[in-house]
VOBA-1610 file (N, C-alpha, C; in pm, whole numbers, padded with zeros to 5 digits, always signed):
BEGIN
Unk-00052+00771-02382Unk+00036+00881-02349Unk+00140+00833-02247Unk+00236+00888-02254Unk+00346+00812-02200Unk+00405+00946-02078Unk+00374+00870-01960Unk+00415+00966-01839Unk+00547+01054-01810Unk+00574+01139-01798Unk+00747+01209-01772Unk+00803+01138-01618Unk+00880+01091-01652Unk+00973+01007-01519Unk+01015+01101-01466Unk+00972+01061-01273Unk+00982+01208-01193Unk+01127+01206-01192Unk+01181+01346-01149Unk+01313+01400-01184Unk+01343+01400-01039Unk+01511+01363-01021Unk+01526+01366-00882Unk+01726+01403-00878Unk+01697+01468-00783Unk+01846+01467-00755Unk+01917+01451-00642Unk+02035+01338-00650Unk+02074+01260-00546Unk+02178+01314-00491Unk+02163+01344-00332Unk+02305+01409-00259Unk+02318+01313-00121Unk+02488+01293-00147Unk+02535+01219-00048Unk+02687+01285-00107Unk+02772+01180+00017Unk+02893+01223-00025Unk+02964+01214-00150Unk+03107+01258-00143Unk+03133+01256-00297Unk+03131+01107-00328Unk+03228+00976-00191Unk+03274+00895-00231Unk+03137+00780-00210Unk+02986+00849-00246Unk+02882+00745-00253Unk+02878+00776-00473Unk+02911+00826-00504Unk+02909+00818-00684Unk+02891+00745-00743Unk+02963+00636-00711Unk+02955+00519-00806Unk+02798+00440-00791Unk+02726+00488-00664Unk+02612+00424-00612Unk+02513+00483-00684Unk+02557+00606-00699Unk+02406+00674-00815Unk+02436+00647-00979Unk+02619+00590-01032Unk+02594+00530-01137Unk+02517+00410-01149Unk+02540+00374-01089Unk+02480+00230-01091Unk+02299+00244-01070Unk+02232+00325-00942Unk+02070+00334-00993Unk+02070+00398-01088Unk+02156+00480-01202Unk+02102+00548-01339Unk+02064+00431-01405Unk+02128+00333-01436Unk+02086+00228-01509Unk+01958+00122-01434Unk+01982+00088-01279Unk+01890+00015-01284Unk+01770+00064-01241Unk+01748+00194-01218Unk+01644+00264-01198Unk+01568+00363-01318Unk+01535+00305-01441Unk+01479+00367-01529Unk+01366+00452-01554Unk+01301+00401-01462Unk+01174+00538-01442Unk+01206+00625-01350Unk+01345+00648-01307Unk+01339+00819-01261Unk+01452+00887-01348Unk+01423+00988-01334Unk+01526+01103-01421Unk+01614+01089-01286Unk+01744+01079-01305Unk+01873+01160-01200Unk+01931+01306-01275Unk+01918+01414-01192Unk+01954+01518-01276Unk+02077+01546-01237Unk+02144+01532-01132Unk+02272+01512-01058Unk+02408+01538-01158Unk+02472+01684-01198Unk+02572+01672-01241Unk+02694+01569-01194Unk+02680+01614-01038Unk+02807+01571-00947Unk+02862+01446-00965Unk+02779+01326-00968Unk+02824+01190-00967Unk+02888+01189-01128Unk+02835+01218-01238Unk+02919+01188-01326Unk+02989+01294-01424Unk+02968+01421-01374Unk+03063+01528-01423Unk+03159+01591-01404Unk+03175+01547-01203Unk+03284+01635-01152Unk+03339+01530-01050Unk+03281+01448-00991Unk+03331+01339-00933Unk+03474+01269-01009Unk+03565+01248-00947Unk+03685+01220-01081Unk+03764+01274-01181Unk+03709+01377-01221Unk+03706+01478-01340Unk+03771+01612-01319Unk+03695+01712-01201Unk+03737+01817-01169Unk+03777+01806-00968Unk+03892+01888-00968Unk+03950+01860-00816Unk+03790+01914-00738Unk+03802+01823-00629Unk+03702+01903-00503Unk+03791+01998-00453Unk+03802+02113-00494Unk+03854+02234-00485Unk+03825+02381-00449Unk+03811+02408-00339Unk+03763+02551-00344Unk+03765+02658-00468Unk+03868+02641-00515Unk+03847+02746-00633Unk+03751+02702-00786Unk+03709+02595-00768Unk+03604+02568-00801Unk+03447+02529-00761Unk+03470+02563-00619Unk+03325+02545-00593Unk+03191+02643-00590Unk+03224+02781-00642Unk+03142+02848-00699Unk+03033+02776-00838Unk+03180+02719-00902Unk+03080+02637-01028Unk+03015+02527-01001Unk+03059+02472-00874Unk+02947+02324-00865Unk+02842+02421-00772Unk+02847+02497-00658Unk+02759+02502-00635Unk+02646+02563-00740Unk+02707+02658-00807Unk+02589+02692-00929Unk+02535+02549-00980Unk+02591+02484-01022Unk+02526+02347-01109Unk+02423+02305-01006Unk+02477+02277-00898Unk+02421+02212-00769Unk+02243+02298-00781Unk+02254+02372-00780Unk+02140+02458-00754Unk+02046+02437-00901Unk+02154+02448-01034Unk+02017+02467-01106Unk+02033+02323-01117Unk+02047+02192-01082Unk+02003+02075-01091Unk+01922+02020-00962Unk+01869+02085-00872Unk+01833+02115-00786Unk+01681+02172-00815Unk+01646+02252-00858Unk+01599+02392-00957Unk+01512+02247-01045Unk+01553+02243-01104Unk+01498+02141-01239Unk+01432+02007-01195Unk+01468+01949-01071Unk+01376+01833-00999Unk+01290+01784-00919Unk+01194+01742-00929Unk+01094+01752-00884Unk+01168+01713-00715Unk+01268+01682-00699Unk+01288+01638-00526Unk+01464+01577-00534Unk+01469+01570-00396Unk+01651+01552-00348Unk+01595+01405-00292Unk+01692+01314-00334Unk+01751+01176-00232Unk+01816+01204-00180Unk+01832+01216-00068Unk+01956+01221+00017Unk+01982+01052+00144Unk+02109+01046+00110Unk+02175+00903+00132Unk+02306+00933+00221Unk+02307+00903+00327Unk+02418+00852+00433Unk+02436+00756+00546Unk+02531+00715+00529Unk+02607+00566+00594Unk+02660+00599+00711Unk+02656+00536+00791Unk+02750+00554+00909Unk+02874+00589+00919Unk+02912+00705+00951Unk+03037+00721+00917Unk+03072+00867+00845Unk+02945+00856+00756Unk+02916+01007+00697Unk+02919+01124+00740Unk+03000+01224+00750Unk+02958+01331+00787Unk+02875+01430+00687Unk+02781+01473+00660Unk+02743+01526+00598Unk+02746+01688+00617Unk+02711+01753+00506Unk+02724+01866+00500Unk+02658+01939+00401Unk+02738+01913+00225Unk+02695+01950+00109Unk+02538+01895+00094Unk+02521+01775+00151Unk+02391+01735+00078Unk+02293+01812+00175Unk+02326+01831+00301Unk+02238+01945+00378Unk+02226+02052+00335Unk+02308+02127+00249Unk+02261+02223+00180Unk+02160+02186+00063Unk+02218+02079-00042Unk+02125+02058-00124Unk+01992+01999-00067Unk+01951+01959+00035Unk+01807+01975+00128Unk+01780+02071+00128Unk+01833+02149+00167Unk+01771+02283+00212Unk+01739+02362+00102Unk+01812+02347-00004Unk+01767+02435-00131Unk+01637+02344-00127Unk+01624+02227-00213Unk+01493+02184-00230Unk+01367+02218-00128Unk+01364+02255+00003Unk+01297+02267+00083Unk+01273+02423+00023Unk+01371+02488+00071Unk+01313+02615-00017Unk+01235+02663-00106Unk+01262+02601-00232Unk+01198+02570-00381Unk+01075+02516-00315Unk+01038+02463-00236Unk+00936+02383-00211Unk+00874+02272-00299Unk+01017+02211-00274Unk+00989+02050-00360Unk+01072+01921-00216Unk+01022+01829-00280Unk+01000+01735-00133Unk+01174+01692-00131Unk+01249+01625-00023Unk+01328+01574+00027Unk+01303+01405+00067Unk+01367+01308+00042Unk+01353+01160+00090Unk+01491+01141+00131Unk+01505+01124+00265Unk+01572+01084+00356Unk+01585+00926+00383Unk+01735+00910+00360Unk+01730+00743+00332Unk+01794+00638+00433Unk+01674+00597+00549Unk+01787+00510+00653Unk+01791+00632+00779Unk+01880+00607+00862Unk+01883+00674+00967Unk+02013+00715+01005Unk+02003+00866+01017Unk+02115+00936+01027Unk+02188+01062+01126Unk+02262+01050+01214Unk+02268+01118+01286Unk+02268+01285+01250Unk+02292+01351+01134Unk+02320+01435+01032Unk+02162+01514+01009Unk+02075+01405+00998Unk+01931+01433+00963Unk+01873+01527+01063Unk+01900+01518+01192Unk+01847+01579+01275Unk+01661+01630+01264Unk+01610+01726+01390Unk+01478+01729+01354Unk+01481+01773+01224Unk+01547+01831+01106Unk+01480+01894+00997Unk+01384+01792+00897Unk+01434+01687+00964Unk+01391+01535+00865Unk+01181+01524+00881Unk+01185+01640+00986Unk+01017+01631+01063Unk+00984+01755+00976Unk+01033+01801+00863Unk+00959+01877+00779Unk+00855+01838+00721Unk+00730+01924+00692Unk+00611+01891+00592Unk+00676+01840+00445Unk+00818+01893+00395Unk+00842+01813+00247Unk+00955+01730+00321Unk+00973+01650+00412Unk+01042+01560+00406Unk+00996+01424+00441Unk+01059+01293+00354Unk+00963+01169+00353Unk+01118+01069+00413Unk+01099+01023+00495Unk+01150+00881+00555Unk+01147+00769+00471Unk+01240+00710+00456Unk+01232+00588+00430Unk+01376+00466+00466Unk+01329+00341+00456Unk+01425+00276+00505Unk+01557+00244+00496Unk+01540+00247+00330Unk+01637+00175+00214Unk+01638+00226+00134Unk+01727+00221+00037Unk+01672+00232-00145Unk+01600+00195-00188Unk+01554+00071-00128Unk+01441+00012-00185Unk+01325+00066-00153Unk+01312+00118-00011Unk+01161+00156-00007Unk+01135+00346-00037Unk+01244+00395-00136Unk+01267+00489-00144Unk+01281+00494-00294Unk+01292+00448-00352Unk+01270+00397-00489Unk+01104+00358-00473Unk+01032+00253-00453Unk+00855+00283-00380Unk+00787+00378-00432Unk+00875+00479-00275Unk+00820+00624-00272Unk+00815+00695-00400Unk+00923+00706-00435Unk+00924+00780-00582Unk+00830+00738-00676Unk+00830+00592-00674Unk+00727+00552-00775Unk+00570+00571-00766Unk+00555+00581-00644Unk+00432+00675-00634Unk+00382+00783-00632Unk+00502+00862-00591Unk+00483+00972-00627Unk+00471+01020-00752Unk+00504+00961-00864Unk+00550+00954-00994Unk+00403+00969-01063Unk+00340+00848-00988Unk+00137+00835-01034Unk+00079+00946-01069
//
């Protein structure tokens, strides 16, 4: 029997995208459910008068995964992907926090939120969780 690859959806800024094309391919045992990186990134303006429709997407791709990556760099200000935390926390599905971030603040000391160093040891995580 062949296992369902855990489902995950990745929030960082807009201009980290090209970083979640690239783990779609080399990360094959997880689902990315993530409209953003390859539906609206490029495609549709980051536009207020459209952000009713991403945040809907945002939510039911959110909704549909077993958990949020969330990824920021120095430099990052974050915001959107703090919301998409917080939905998943809600839903009560887990959060992985990637690296260290001034942005993270205590919420990162939640019961569904998991630390990790890198992608790499966050990719790991997933894979065990996956078991």
């Amino acid at each position: 029997m062949i296992k369902p690859r855990i489902k995950i959806y990745t929030a960082s800024k807009l201009h980290h995208a090209p970083l979640w094309g690239r783990l779609v391919e080399e990360w094959p045992e997880i689902e990315f459910t993530a409209r953003w990186p390859v539906k609206h990134v490029g495609t549709v303006p980051d536009d207020p008068s459209y952000a009713r429709v991403f945040w809907e997407h945002d939510l039911e791709d959110v909704s549909r995964s077993d958990g949020v990556l969330l990824y920021a760099e120095e430099g990052d200000k974050l915001r959107g992907g703090l919301v998409e935390s917080g939905m998943a926390i809600a839903l009560g599905k887990f959060v992985i926090v990637v690296g260290e971030h001034q942005d993270y603040g205590t919420w990162q000391y939640h019961p569904l939120v998991h630390r990790s160093a890198d992608l790499d040891a966050a990719r790991l995580t997933l894979t065990c969780m996956a078991m």
